[in-house]
Structures are given as structure tokens and as C-alpha cells.
C-alpha positions in Angstrom: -46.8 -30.6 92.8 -48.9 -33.0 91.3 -53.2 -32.1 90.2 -55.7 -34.5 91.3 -58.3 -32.0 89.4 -60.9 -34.7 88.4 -60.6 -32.6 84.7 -56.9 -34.3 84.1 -58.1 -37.3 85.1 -59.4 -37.6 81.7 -59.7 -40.6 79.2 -58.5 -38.3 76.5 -55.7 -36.6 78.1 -54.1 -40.2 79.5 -54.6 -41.7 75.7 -52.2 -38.9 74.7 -50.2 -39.9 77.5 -49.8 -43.2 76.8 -49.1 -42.6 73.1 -46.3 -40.1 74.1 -44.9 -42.9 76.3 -44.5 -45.3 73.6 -43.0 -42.9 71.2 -40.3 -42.1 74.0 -41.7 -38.6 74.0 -42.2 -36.2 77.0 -45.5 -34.4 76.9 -47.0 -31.8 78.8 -51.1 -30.0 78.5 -50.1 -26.0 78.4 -51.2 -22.4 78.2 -54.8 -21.7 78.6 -57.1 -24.9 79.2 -54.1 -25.6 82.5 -55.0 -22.0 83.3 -58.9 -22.4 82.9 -58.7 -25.6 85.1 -57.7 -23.5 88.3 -59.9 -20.7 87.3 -62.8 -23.5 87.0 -63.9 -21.5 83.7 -64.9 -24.2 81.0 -62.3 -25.0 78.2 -62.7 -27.3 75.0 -59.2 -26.6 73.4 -56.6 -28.2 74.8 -53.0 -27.4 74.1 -50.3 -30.4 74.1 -46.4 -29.6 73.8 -44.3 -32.0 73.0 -40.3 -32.3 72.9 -39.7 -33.6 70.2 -42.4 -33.9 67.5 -45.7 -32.7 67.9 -47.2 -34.1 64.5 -46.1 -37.6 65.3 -47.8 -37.7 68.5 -50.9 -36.3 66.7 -51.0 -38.7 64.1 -51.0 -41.8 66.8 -53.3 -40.1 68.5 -55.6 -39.3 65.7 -55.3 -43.0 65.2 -56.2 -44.3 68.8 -59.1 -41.8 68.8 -60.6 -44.1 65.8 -63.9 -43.3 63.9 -65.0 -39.5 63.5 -61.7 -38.0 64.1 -60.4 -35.4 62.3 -56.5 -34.4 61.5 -55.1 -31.8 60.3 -51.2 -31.2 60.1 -49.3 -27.7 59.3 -45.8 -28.8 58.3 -44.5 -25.4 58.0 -45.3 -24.2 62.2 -44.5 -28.1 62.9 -48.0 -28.0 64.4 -51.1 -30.5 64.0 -54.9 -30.5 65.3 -57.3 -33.1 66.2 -60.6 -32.8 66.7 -63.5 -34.6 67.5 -66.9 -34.2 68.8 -66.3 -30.5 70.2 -63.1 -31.6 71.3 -59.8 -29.9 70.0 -56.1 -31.0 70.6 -53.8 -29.1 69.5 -50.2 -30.5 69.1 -46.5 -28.6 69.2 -43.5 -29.6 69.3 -41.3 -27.4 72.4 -39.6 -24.7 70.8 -37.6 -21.2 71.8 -37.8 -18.3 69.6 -35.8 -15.4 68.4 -37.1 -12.0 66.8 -35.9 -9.4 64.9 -36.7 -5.6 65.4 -39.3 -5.1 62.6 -41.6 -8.3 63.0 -43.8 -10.3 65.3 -42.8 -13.3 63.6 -40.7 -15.2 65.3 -37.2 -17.3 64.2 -38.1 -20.8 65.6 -36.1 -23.7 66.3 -36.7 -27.1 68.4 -36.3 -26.6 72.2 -37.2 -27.6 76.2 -39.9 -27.4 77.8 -38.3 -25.0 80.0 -37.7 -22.6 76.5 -41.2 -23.0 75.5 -42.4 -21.9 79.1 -39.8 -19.0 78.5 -41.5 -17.7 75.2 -45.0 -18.2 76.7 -46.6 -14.3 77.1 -47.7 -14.5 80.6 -47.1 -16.1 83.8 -50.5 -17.6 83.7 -50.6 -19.2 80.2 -47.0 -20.9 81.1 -47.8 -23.1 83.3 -47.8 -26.9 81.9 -48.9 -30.5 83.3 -47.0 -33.8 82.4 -49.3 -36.4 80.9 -46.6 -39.1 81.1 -47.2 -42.1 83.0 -44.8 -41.7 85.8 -45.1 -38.3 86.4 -48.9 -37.8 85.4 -50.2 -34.9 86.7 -47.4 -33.4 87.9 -47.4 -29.4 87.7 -44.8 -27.6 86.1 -44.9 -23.4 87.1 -41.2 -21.8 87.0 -42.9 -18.5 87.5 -45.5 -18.8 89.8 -48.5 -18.8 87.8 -50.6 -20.5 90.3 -49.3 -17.2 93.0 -50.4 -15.0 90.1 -54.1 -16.2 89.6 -54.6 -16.2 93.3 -53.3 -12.6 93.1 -55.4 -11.6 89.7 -52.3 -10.5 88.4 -51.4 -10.8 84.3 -47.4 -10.8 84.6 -45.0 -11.5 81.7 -42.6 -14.5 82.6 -39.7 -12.4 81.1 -38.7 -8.9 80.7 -42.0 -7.5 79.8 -39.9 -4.6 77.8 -38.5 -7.8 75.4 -41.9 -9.6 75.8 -43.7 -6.5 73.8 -41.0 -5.3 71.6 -40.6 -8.8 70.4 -44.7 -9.4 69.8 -46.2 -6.2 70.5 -49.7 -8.4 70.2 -49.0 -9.5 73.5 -50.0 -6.0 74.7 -53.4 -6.2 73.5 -54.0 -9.6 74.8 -52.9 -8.0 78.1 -55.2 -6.3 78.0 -57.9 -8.6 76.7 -56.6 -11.3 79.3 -57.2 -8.6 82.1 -60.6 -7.5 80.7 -61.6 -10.9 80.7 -60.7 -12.6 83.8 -61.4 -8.8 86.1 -57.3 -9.0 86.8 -54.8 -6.4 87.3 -51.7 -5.7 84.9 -48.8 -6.2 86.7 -47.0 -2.5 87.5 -43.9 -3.2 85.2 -46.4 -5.1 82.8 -48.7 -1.9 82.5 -45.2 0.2 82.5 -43.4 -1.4 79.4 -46.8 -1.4 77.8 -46.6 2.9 77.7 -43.4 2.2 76.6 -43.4 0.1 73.9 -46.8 1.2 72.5 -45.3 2.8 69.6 -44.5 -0.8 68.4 -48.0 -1.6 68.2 -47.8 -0.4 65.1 -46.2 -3.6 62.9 -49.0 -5.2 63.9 -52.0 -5.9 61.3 -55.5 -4.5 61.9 -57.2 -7.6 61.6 -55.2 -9.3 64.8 -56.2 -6.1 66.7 -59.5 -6.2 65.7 -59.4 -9.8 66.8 -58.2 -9.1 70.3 -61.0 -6.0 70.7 -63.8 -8.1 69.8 -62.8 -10.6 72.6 -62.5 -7.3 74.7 -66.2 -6.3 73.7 -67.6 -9.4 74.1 -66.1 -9.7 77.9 -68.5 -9.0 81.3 -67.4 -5.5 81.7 -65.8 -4.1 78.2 -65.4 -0.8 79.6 -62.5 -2.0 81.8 -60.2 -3.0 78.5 -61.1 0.5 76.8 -60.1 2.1 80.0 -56.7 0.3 80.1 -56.0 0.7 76.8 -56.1 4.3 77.1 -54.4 4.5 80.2 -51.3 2.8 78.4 -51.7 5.3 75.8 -52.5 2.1 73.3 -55.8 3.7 72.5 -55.5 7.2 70.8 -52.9 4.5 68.6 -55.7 2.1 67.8 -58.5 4.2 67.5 -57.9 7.8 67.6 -61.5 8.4 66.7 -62.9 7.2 70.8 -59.8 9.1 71.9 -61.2 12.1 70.7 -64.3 11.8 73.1 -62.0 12.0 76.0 -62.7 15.7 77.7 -64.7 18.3 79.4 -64.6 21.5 77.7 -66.0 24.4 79.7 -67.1 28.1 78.6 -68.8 30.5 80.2 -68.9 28.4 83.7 -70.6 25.4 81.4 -69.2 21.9 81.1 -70.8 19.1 79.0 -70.2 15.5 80.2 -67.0 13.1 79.2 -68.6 11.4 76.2 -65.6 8.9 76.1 -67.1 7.5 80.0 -70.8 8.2 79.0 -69.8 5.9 75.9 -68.1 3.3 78.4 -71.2 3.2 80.7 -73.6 2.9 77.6 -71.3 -0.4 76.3 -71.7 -1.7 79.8 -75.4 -1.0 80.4 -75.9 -3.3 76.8 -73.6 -5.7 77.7 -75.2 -6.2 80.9 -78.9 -6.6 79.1 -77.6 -8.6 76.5 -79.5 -11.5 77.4 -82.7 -9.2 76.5 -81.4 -9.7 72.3 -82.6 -13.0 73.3 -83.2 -14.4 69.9 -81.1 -12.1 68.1 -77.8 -12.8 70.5 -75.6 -13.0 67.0 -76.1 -8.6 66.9 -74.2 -9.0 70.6 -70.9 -8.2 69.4 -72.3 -5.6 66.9 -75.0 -4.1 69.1 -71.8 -3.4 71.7 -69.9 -1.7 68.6 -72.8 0.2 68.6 -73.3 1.4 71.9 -69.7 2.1 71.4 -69.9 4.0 68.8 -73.1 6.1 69.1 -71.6 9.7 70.2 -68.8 8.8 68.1 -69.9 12.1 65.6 -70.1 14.3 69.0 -66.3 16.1 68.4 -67.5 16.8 64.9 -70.8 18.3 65.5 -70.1 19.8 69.5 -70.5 23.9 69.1 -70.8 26.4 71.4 -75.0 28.4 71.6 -74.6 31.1 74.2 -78.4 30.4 75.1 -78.4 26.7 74.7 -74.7 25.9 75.6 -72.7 23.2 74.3 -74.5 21.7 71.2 -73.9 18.1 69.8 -76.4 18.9 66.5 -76.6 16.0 64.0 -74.0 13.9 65.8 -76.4 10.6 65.1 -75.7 11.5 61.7 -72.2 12.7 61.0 -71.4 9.2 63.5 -73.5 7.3 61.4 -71.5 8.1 58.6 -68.1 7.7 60.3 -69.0 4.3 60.7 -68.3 2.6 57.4 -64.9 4.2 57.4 -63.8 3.0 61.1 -64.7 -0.2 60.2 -62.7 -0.1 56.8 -59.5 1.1 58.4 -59.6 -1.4 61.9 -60.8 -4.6 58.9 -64.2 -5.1 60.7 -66.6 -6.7 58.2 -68.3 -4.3 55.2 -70.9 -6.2 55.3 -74.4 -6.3 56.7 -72.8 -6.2 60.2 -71.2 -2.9 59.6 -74.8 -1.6 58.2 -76.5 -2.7 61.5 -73.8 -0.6 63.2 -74.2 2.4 60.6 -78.5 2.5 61.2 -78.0 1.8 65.2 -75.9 4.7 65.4 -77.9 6.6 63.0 -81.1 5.8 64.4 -79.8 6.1 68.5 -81.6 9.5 68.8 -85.4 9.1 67.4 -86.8 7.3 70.6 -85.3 9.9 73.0 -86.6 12.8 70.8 -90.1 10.6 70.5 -90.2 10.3 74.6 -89.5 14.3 74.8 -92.4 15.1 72.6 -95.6 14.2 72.5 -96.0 10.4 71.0 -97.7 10.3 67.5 -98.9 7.3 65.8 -96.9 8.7 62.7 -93.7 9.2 64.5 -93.7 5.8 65.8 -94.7 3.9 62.6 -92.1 5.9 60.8 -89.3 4.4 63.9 -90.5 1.1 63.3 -90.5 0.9 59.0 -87.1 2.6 59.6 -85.7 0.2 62.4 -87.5 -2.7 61.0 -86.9 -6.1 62.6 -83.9 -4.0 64.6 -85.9 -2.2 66.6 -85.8 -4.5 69.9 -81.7 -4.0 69.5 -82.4 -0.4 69.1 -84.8 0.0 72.5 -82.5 -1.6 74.1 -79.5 0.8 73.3 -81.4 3.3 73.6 -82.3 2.4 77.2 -78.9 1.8 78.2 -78.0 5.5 76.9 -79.9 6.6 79.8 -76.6 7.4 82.1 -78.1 10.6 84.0 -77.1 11.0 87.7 -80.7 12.5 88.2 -83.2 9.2 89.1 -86.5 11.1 88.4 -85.3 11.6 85.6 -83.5 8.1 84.8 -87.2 6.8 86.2 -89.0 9.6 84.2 -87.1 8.2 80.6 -87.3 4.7 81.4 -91.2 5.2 82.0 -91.8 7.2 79.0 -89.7 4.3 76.8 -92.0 2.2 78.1 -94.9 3.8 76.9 -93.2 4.0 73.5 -92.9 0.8 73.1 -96.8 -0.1 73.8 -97.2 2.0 71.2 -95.0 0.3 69.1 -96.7 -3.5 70.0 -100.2 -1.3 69.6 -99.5 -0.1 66.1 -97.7 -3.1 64.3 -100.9 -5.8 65.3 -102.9 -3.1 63.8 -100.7 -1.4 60.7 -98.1 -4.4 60.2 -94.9 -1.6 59.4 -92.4 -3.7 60.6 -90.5 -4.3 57.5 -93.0 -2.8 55.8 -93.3 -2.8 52.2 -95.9 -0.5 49.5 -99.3 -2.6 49.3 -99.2 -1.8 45.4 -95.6 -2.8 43.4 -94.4 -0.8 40.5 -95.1 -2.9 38.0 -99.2 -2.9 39.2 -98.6 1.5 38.7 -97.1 0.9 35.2 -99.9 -1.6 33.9 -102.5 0.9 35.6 -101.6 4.2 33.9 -99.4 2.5 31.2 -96.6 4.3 31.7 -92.7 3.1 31.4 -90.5 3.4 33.9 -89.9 6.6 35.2 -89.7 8.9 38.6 -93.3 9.3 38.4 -93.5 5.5 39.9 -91.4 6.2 42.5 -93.3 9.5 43.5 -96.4 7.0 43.6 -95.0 4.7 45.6 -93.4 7.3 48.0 -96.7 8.5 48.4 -98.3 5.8 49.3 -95.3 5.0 52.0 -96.5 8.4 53.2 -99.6 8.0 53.7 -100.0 4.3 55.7 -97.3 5.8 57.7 -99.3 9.0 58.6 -102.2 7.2 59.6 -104.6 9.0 56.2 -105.3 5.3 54.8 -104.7 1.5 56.5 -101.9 -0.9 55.3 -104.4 -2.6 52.9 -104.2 -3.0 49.3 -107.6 -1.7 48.3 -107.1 1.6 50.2 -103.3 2.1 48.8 -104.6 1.5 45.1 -107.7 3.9 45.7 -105.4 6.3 47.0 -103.1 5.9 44.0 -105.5 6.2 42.0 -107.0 9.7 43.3 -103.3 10.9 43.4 -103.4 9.9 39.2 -106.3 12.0 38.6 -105.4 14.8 40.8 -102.2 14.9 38.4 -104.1 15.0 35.0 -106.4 17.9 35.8 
């Protein structure tokens, strides 16, 4: 079968061509931009295997490319990578691999094309196009990955049982490859997953993490969260959102499955993602946070034989959760995990502000604590709003909205938003020519209060009156 796919009629791809032809090499585009050409799904990085060497052909082709191109060769995986304007080729020589039972790295030695399509992790990502002259174009698919795309099916070439047991990574990115693309797992794919799940555990955090934050960041992350419980993966991964799974019921009284209100809540964000506008680098992180908002709930859920099942402080226990989840799965410590931590934290003021009445105080205080986060924090909030009841879906959403004129109301007047005390410590010190102490703080705090409470404007003159009245009410 030979493509006629105006994408592999490309400059680029026939340069590589041409070079392999002179250095008597065969050489074939593979794996995931062949893939991405019948799915019609945009692809930069190009994978080139070659039998024989892959760095040689790089290196001519580094050279052909001319001015602006950039090479870099790994001796040790026999690999190399050219790049230039947003373009990436990335060269290998054909290879077939061996394993042994306690590592995902592989024995490799030089092989055919046809062991190099053997080793590939799914049907899908095996098949390969020849860029050769003569047979330029030509399609190469021993397992009918072309049947399986037009099926949605991810399918392991091999024995999926060797497959994972061999790289037990290749489960996850099952599962991310299914996530992404809205395909099934293949029956005996999905079944030598719960079988081999036990060996997910040689492999490092950080590549786990890796393949759940292409998860989150697909259409519809729910669908990879549900999978990778339903292979059992999950409670493996990340026995914390295992434990949300449930209905408990006493006394004839249920509460809800917070592990599929938690999946609905990461989809209702990831379908308003384009609302972050402006702030789209908190997607991934505002998603970990939508996932991980109730994640506090089997900690805090008691029984009140008047008020039921109880979830108390959940925000708060979750919130501080968070920094050790993200330690243990190697997500960042860093401000990232932090906007996670105050999301969760933070996920229950607007409801409680939208059951009660709406004070000027209560929503100043929301926006000094949520700060320039607050749009990310609407928006989860919003999309926690699962309730089969529409009136009172409608009711919420209304009374949201009339929080946040509030909000718009009250930082053109007040300016909290990042808010900071009109009058520094240093300014108290030189006033009342003290040293520093707690007294300072207590000032300071003070005056926090009282902007925030509405009893004096966000204005210099009225903070250092007022600090000043607080001073003399001290000394009597």
C-alpha cells in the first residue's frame, strides 16, 4: 500500500530520503507522527528508523538542512535529533530488545525493521512508511494498525502479557493513548493489564506522573481515571482517589460517590478551560485541583444522626494532603503545588458565601485570600456544581453570579486583590519608636482587619489615622 497523503509528500521527509539512499541505508518514518497522519491530528516530531545507523543519517541530514539547524547525538541509545524551526527528527537505528524480570530497561542490539515493529507497544504506533526512492511512500502495517484506528482500538502487537511485564509503562500509556484519542483497550489488552498491574511498581514516579499529566490534560480526563481503576492500576498509583470510591449508607441515608462527583468536577473544568484564558499555564494545575478538592472527604466523612453524613473541614484536612501527594507521585514543590494546596483549601468559601447572605466583608476577605487566583477559583467552583436537581444547579449558578458582581463591585472600589497594609512596618516603628516586635504585626493585622471589614477605605491617610487611634487606645 503506498500513501499519497499530501503530508509525506514533504521536502523534509524526501531530503532524509535521499540521504538514506546515498548512504545505502533503508529508512522508514514510524510510531506516532505515521499514526497522527491517518488520524489527521497535527504532529511536529517525526520519528525516522533506520537499519543500520541512525546517527549517520542524522549527521548528513543535519548537514543538507544547512543554516539554523541544530544536532544532537546520544551515542550511548545510538540515537540523534535534529531540529529546526519547530521541526524535530528524531533518528534510530532498527533494533530488537530483550528484558529481564526486574527492569524496564531493555538489552538492545541492532535489528530489522520487522524487530523494531515487533518491540513497538501498540498496533497503532508500529506502523512505518519507507522514505526510500523506489519505494517512497510505501506503507508497512504487519499488524493491522490501519484496521485498529478505524476500529478505535489500542492493541499490543505481541502478547500483551510479555508487552507489560517487560515495560509495565506501556500500561499507563494505554491508558493515556486511549484517554487521548476516545479509543477502547483491546479485551486481552485491558485483561493482561489487571494482571500484570502489580509490576507497575519498578516503575519511577516521575514517568507515571508524566503519563497522568498527559491523561489530565486530554478532552475528557475522567475516562483515563476510570480505566485506570477499572484495571485495578489506580488504588496502585494513587490510593488516596481510591479511597473516594463508595456509598456508605446508615440509617436508610446514602451520600454521593465522591470518586465520580470528583471525575465530573475535572471534566466540567476541563471543558471551561478556555475561560483561564490568560492564565491557561494553571490548566494542568487547576485540573489537579478539581481533582483533588474532596480529596480530605474519607478523612473528615462522620456520621450526625440529625444532619447525616458529614464531610466537616474536608477543604482543610485535603488542603493539607496536598503537599504530601505531590511529594510521593514527584509533582513539582513548588508554586504549582501551592496553587493546588490554596484551590483545594479555598474550594468551599464561595459555596458557603452563595448559601448565606453576601457581605462586603466576606467577599473582600475571598478576594485578598484568592488574590489574582480567584478567576481559577470561580471557575472550579462552578464546575463543583454536579447536582441532578436543575433549580437548584440554576439556583447556584445564579447566585455565583451575583458573587462575582460583587467581587468586580468591590475591587474598582477597595483594590483587595493582592492587597497589601497601606502603612509598612518600618512607617509603625519610626511612628511610636519601637523595635521590632509582635506589637507591629498586631498593628498591621489590624489594619488588614479593618479595610477588609468595610470600618475604613483602602487609603493611606485612613489606615495611619486608624493606627494611630489603635496606639493611643493602647497607652491609656
Amino acid at each position: 500500500m503506498r500513501i499519497t497523503d499530501s503530508k509525506i509528500d514533504s521536502p523534509v521527509l524526501h531530503l532524509v530520503g535521499e540521504e538514506a539512499d546515498r548512504l545505502g541505508l533503508e529508512c522508514y518514518v514510524i510510531g506516532g507522527w505515521v499514526r497522527d497522519l491517518f488520524l489527521h491530528r497535527p504532529s511536529d516530531d517525526i520519528d525516522i528508523v533506520v537499519v543500520g545507523s541512525g546517527i549517520s543519517l542524522a549527521e548528513t541530514v543535519a548537514r543538507r538542512l544547512g543554516k539554523g539547524t541544530h544536532l544532537a547525538v546520544f551515542k550511548t541509545y545510538g540515537t540523534a535529533q535534529v531540529k529546526k524551526r519547530g521541526m524535530e527528527l528524531e533518528f534510530v537505528g532498527a533494533r530488537r530488545e530483550s528484558y529481564t524480570r526486574d527492569s524496564r530497561n531493555p538489552v538492545v542490539e541492532d535489528g530489522t525493521l520487522e524487530e523494531d515493529q515487533n518491540r513497538r507497544d501498540f498496533t497503532i504506533n508500529a506502523m512505518a512508511i519507507c522514505l526510500n526512492k523506489d519505494r517512497y511512500g510505501e506503507l508497512l502495517d504487519p499488524f493491522d494498525g490501519i484496521g485498529d484506528l478505524e476500529r478505535c482500538i489500542i492493541r499490543t502487537p505481541l502478547d500483551p502479557d510479555i508487552t507489560f511485564s517487560d515495560d509495565p509503562l506501556r500500561m499507563m500509556r494505554a491508558v493515556r493513548f486511549a484517554t487521548q484519542l476516545g479509543f477502547n483497550l483491546d479485551g486481552e489488552t485491558f485483561d493482561a493489564i489487571a494482571r500484570n498491574k502489580e509490576r507497575i511498581g519498578i516503575i519511577t514516579k516521575e514517568r507515571i506522573a508524566e503519563e497522568l499529566n498527559k491523561i489530565m490534560m486530554s478532552r475528557r480526563p475522567s475516562e483515563g481515571w476510570i480505566l485506570l481503576d477499572k484495571t485495578g492500576l489506580l488504588p496502585l498509583i494513587f490510593p488516596e482517589l481510591a479511597a473516594l470510591k463508595g456509598v456508605e449508607v446508615k440509617e436508610g441515608r446514602g451520600h454521593k460517590d465522591v470518586f465520580y462527583h470528583t471525575l465530573k468536577v475535572l471534566d466540567n473544568v476541563a471543558e471551561n478551560d478556555q475561560m483561564v484564558n490568560d492564565k491557561m499555564v494553571n490548566g494542568l494545575w487547576l485540573r489537579w485541583a478539581a481533582l483533588l478538592h474532596d480529596i480530605g472527604k474519607p478523612r473528615s466523612k462522620q456520621w450526625d444522626p440529625q444532619a447525616g453524613w458529614t464531610f466537616r473541614n474536608h477543604n482543610y484536612i485535603g488542603a493539607k494532603m496536598v503537599p504530601k501527594i505531590f511529594a510521593k507521585m514527584k509533582l513539582p514543590l513548588n508554586e504549582k503545588m501551592e496553587y493546588v494546596k490554596k484551590m483545594v483549601d479555598l474550594h468551599m468559601r464561595p459555596i458557603n458565601l452563595i448559601e448565606d447572605t453576601v457581605t462586603d466583608s466576606a467577599v473582600r476577605r475571598l478576594l485578598f485570600e484568592a488574590g489574582d487566583d480567584i478567576d481559577d477559583l470561580m471557575l472550579l467552583c462552578d464546575a463543583d456544581i454536579t447536582s441532578r436537581n436543575e433549580q437548584k444547579v440554576e439556583r447556584y449558578h445564579h447566585n455565583y453570579q451575583l458573587v462575582r458582581q460583587k467581587m468586580v463591585e468591590l475591587e474598582e472600589r477597595d483594590r483587595i486583590r493582592n492587597f497589601q497594609p497601606p502603612v509598612k512596618g518600618d512607617e509603625i516603628m519610626e511612628m511610636f519608636h519601637l523595635e521590632p516586635c509582635s506589637l507591629v504585626g498586631e498593628l498591621k493585622a489590624a489594619v488588614k482587619d479593618a479595610i477588609l471589614d468595610g470600618i475604613i477605605p483602602n487609603e493611606y491617610e485612613a489606615a495611619k489615622q486608624y493606627i494611630i487611634e489603635l496606639w493611643q487606645k493602647k497607652q491609656k
